[in-house]
C-alpha positions in Angstrom: 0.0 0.0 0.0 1.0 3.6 -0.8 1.1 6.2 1.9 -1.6 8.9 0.8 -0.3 11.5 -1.3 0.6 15.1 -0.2 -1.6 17.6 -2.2 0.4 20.3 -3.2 -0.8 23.7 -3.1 0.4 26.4 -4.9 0.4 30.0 -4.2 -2.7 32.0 -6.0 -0.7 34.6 -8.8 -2.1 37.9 -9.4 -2.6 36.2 -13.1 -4.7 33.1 -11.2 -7.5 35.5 -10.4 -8.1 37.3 -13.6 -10.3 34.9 -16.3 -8.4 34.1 -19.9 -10.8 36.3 -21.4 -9.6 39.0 -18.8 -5.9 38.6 -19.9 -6.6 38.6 -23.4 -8.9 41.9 -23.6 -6.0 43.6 -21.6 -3.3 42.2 -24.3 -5.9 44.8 -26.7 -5.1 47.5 -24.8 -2.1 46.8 -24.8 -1.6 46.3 -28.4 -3.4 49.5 -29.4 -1.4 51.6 -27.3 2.3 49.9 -28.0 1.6 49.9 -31.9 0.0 53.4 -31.7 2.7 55.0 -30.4 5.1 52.9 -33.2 3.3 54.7 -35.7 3.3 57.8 -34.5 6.4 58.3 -32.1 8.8 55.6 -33.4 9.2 57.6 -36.7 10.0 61.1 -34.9 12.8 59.3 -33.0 14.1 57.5 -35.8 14.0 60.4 -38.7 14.1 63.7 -36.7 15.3 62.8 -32.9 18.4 65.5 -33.3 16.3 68.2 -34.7 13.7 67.6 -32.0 13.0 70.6 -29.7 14.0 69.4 -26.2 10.5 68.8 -24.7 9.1 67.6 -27.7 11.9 65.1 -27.8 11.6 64.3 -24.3 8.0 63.3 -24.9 8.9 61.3 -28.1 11.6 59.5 -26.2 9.3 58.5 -23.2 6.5 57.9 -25.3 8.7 55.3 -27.1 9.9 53.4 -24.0 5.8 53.3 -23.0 5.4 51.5 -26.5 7.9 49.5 -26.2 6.8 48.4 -22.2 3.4 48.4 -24.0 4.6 45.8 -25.9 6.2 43.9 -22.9 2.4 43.9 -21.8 1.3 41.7 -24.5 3.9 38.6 -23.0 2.8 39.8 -19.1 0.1 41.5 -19.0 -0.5 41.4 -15.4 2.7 42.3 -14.2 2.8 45.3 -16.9 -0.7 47.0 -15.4 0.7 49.7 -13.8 1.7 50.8 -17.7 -2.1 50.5 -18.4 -2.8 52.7 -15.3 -0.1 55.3 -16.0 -1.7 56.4 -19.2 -5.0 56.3 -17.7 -3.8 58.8 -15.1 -2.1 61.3 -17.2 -4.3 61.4 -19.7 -7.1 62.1 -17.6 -5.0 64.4 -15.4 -4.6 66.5 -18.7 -8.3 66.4 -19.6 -9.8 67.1 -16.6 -6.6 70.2 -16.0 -5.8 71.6 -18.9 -8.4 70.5 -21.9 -11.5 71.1 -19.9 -10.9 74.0 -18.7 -10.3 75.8 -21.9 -13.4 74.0 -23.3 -15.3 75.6 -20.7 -13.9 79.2 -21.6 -14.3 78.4 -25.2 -10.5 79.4 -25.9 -9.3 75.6 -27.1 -6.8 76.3 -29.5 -6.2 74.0 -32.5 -2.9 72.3 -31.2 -4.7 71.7 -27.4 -7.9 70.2 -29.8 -5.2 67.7 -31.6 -3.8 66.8 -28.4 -7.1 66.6 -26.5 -8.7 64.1 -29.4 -5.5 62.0 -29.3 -5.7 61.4 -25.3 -9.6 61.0 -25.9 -8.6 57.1 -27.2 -7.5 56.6 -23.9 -11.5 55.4 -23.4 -9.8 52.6 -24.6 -7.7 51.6 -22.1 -10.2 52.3 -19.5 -12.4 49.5 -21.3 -9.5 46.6 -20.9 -8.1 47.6 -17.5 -9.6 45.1 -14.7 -10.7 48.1 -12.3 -11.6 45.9 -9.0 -8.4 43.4 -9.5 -6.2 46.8 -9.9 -8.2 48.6 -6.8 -7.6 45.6 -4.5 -4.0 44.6 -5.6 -3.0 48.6 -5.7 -5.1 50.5 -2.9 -6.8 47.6 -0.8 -3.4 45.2 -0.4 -1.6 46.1 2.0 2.0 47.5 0.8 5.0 46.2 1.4 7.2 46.4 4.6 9.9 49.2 4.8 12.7 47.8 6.6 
């Protein structure tokens, strides 16, 4: 006779609690924003990154490395959330400071418009981020000790 087995049990992952499905509509978001930026901030840093103003390059230069941790976010796209909520933050940050208020005093000039209908597709990201797994893993867990 065989001594009863031992049942294993691993350690629930962040990834164990989300569904497939879950995974695979954040892997969207993650896709539109790395290959959206690669079409529109890969070619500034590759043709005209010397000849860049120095804010503007700035931008272009962290706007690439978010595309490419975008990317990243296709392969983990648990671990890579915080990249999802980043550009859910700032984005509405600027809306809510900068574009509304000039909506509201009717004095939206055309280059605020452009960037104000570009940071509009962040409804996008908002759509694939798992709001309660991110508000219980971010605000509701405890954080880690400071030693």
């Amino acid at each position: 006779m065989n001594p009863p087995q031992e049942v294993i049990s691993r350690p629930s992952t962040p990834a164990a609690e989300l569904s497939a499905r879950s995974l695979n509509v954040m892997r969207i978001g993650y896709a539109f924003m790395g290959i959206g930026l690669a079409i529109v901030k890969w070619p500034l840093l590759v043709n005209n990154a010397r000849s860049l103003p120095l804010w503007e390059g700035v931008v272009v230069c962290l706007l690439t490395a978010m595309s490419l941790l975008a990317f990243l976010g296709l392969r983990y796209p648990v671990r890579m959330l915080p990249i999802l909520l980043f550009e859910v933050i700032w984005k509405l940050i600027w809306i809510a400071t900068i574009a509304i208020p000039h909506l509201i005093s009717h004095d939206l000039d055309s280059a605020t418009r452009a960037v104000l209908v570009n940071c509009s597709f962040v409804v996008v990201i908002v759509a694939v981020v798992p709001w309660r797994f991110a508000w219980r893993h971010y605000v509701r867990t405890p954080g880690d000790a400071w030693h």
